[in-house]
C-alpha positions as CSV (number, residue, x, y, z in Angstrom):
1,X,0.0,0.0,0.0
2,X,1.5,3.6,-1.2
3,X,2.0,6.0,1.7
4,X,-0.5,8.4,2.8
5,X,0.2,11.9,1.9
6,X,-2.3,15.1,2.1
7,X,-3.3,16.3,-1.3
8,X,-1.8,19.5,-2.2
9,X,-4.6,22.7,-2.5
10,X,-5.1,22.5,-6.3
11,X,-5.4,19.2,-6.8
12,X,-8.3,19.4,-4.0
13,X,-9.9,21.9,-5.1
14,X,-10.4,20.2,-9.1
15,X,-11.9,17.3,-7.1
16,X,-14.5,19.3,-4.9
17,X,-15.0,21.1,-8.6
18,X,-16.6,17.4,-9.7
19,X,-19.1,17.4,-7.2
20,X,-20.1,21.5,-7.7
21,X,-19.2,22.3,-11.5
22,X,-21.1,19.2,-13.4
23,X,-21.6,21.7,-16.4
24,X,-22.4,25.1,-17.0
25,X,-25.2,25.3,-15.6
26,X,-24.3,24.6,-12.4
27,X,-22.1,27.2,-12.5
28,X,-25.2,29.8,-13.1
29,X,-26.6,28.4,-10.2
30,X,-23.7,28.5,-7.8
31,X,-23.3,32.5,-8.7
32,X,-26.7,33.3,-9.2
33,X,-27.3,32.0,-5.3
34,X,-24.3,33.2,-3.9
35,X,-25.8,36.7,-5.4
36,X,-29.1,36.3,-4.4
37,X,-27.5,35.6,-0.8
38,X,-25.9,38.9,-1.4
39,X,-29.6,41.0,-1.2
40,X,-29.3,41.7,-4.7
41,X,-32.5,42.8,-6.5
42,X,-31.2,42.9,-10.0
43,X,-29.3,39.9,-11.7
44,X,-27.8,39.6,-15.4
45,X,-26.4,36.2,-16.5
46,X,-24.8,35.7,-20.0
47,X,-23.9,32.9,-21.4
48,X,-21.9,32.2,-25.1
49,X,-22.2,28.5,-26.6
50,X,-23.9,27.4,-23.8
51,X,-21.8,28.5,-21.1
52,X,-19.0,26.6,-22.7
53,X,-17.0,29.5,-24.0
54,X,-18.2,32.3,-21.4
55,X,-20.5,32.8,-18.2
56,X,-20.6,36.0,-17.1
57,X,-23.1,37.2,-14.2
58,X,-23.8,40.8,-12.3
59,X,-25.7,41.7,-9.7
60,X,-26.2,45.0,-7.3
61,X,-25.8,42.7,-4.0
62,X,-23.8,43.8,-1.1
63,X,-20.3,42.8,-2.1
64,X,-16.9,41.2,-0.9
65,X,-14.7,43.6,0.9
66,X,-11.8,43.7,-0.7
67,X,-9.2,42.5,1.9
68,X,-11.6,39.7,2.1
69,X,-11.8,38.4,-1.9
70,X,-8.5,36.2,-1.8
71,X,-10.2,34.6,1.2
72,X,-13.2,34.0,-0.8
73,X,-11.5,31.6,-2.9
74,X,-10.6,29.8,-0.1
75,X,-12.0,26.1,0.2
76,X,-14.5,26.0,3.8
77,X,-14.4,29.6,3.8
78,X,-17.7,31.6,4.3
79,X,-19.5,33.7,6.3
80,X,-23.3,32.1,6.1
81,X,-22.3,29.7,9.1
82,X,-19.6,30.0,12.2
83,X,-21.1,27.8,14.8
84,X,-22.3,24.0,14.8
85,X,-25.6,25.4,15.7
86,X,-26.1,27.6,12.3
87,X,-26.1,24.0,10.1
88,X,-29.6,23.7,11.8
89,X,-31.3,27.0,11.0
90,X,-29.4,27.7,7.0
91,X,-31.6,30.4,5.3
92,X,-28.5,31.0,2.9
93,X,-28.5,28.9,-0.6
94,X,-24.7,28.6,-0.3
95,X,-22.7,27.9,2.7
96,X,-20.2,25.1,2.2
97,X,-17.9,27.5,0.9
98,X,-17.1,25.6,-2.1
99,X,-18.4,27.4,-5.2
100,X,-15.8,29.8,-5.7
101,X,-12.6,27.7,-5.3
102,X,-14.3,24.7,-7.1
103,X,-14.8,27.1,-10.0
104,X,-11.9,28.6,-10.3
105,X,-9.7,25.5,-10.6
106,X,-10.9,24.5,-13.5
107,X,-11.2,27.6,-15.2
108,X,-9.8,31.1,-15.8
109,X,-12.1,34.2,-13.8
110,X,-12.4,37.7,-13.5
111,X,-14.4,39.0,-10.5
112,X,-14.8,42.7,-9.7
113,X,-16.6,43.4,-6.5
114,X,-16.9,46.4,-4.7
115,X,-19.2,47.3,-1.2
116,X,-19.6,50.7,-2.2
117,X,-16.7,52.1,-1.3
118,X,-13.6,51.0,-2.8
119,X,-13.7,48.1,-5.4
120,X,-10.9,45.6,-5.8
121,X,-10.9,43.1,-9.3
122,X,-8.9,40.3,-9.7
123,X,-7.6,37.6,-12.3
124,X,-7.8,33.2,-11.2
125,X,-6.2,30.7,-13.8
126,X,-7.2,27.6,-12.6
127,X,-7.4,28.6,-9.1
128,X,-4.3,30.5,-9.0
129,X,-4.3,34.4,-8.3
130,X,-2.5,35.9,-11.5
131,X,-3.5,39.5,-10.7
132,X,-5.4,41.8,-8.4
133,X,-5.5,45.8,-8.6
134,X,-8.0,48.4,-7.4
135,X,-11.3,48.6,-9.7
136,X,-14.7,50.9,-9.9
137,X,-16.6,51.3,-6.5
138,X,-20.2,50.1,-8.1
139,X,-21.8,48.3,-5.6
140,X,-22.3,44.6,-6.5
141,X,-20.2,41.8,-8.0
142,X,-19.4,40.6,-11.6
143,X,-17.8,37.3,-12.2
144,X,-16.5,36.3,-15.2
145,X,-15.7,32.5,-16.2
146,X,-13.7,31.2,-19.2
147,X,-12.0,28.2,-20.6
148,X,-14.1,26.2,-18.4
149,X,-12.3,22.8,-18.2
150,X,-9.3,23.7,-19.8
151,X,-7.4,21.8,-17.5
152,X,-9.3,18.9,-17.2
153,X,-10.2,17.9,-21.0
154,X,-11.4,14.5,-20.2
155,X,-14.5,16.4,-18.2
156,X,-14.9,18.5,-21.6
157,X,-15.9,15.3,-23.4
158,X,-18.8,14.5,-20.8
159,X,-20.7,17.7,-21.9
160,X,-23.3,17.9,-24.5
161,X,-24.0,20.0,-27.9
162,X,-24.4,23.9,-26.8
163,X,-28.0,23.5,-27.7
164,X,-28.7,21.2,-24.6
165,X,-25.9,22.9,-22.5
166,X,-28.0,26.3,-23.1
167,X,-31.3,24.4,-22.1
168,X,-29.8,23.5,-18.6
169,X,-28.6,26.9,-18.2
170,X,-32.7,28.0,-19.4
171,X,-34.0,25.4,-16.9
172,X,-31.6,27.0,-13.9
173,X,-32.8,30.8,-14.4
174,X,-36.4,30.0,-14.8
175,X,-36.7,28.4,-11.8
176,X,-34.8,30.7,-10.2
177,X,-37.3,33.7,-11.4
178,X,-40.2,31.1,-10.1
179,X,-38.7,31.1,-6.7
180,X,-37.4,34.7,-6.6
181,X,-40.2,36.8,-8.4
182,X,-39.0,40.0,-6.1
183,X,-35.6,39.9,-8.2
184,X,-35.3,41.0,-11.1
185,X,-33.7,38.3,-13.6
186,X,-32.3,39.2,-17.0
187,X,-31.0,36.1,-19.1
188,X,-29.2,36.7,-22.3
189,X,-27.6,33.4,-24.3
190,X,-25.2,34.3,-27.2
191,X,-26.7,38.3,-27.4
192,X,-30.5,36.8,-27.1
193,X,-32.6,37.9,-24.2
194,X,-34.6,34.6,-23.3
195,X,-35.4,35.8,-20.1
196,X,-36.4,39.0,-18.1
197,X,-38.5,39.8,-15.1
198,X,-39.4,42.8,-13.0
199,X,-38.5,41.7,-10.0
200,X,-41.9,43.0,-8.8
201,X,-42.9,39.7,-6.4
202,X,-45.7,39.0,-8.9
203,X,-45.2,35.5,-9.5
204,X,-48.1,34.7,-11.8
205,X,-46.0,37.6,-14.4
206,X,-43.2,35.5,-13.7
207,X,-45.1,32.2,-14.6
208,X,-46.1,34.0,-17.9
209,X,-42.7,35.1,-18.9
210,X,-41.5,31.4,-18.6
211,X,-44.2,29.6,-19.9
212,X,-46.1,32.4,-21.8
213,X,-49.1,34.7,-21.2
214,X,-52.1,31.7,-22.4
215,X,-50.5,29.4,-19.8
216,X,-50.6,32.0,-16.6
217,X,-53.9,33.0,-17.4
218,X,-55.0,29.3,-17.0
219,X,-53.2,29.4,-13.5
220,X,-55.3,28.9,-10.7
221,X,-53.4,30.3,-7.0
222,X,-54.0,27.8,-4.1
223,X,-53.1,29.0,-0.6
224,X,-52.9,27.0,2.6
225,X,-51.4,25.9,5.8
226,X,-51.0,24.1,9.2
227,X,-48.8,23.9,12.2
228,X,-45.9,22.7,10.1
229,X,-45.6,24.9,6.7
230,X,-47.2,27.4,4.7
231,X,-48.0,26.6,1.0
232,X,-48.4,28.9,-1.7
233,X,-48.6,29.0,-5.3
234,X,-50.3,27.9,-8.8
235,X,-51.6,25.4,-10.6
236,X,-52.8,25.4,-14.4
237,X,-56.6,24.0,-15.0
238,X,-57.0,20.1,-15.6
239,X,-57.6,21.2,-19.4
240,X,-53.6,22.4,-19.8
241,X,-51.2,19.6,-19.2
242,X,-47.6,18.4,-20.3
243,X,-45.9,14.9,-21.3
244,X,-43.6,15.5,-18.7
245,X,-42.9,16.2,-14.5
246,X,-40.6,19.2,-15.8
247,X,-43.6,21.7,-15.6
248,X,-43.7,21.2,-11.5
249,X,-42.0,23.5,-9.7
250,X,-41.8,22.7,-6.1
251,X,-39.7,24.7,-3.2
252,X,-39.0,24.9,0.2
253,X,-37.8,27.7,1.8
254,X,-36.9,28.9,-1.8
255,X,-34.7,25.7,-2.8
256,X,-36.0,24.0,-5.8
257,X,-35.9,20.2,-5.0
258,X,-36.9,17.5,-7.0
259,X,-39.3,15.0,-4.3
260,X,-41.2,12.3,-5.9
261,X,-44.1,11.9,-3.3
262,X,-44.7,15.4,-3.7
263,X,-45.0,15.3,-7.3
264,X,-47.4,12.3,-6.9
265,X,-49.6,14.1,-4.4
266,X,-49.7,17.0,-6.7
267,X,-50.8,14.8,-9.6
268,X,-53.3,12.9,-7.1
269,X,-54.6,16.3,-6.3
270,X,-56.7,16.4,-10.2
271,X,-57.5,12.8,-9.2
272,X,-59.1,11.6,-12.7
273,X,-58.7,15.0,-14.9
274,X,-56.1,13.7,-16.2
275,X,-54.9,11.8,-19.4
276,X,-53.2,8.7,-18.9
277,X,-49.3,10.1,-19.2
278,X,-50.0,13.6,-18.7
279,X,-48.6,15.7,-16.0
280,X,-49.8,19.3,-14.5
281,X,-48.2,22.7,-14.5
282,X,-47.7,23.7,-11.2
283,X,-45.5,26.3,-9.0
284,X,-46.0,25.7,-5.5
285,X,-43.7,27.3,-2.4
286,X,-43.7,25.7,0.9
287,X,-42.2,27.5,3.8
288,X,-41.3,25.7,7.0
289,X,-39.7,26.5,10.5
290,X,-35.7,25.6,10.2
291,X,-36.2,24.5,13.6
């Protein structure tokens, strides 16, 4: 048996990236939470050839101080939990502290991030710092990502045609406009806008920017609750249905998740109204006591 050694940073950090950075699209969704952490109320996200050749993604949050970005890049580093306690009661989408050092290692990004103060922007290549100087003081964060994989090409071959990479990126930022209607989410793919909402908190104009204007005005809202949760959202009327689950949106505590039973009891709920192999539209939000 070889000896036991500790693996050095880098080498660490591409094999946390296989468990965070699948494909492009889960880099879109690793930014766009760590910005909607950040109290941002505007979002841009664009991608070129699927988010193979560039991501790029802005927002108006609250910023990294800049004595604190090179510490950002840092595996385990955050500032969503500091006790044992806070695993129990995460309101945060993020807070492994893995995103950011996961990204860069296998790719080559430009983030400039400022408080509102003084602004700080700096250059990774493969998780390496290559430069870092002062930058505007615009409050917010923009992160740009290149070369994704470019030193890891054997990953590069497990990633489909740009079409379906773009449709994972689409499927990422609509449900994040379905669970965040009070930010405003502007999706551009290779110069295209294919997505843009007010940030208003109307979800039903939400509904209809994703899935069109005849489809939200067949939505019915539903409202209920107990001890345990509250439930909110929309359903579309028996008559308007789909070949597939894809069309239910379920989340809790703003986390889309993906949970058979509730699928089936949402599918129970039209009982007979529907056709043998055809599923509902639905957008339902459950909110529940961490504790």
């Amino acid at each position: 048996m070889a000896a036991i050694q500790q693996l050095n940073d880098s080498l660490s950090n591409k094999i946390a990236a296989g468990e965070v950075v699948e494909r492009p699209a889960s880099i879109v969704k690793e930014l766009v939470e760590n910005a909607i952490d950040a109290n941002s109320k505007q979002i841009l996200v664009e991608i070129e050839e699927g988010g193979l050749s560039s991501i790029r993604i802005v927002d108006d949050g609250g910023g990294i101080e800049p004595e604190e970005l090179e510490l950002a890049f840092l595996r385990h580093a955050t500032s969503k939990i500091k006790t044992d306690r806070d695993l129990f009661t995460i309101r945060t989408l993020g807070f492994r502290g893995e995103a950011l050092p996961s990204i860069a290692s296998v790719s080559t990004v430009l983030i400039s991030t400022s408080t509102g103060s003084q602004g700080v922007e700096m250059t990774l290549q493969g998780g390496v710092i290559k430069d870092k100087k002062p930058s505007g003081a615009r409050r917010g964060t923009s992160i740009v990502v290149e070369d994704l994989f470019f030193n890891t090409p054997a990953r590069l071959k497990y990633l489909k045609t740009v079409l379906t990479e773009s449709g994972h990126v689409s499927d990422v930022m609509n449900r994040m406009a379905l669970a965040y209607p009070s930010i405003g989410f502007h999706y551009v793919s290779d110069g295209k806008t294919m997505l843009k909402t007010a940030g208003n908190g109307d979800t039903l104009q939400v509904i209809a920017q994703v899935y069109g204007r005849q489809t939200a005005s067949t939505m019915v809202e539903i409202q209920g609750s107990s001890l345990d949760y509250e439930l909110s959202g929309y359903v579309a009327k028996p008559e308007l249905t789909r070949a597939s689950r894809q069309y239910m949106s379920i989340f809790i505590n703003g986390r889309y998740i993906r949970n058979y039973k509730l699928a089936k009891a949402i599918q129970q709920g039209f009982y007979t109204l529907l056709p043998i192999g055809r599923y509902p539209i639905a957008v339902l939000k459950l909110e529940m006591d961490l504790r």
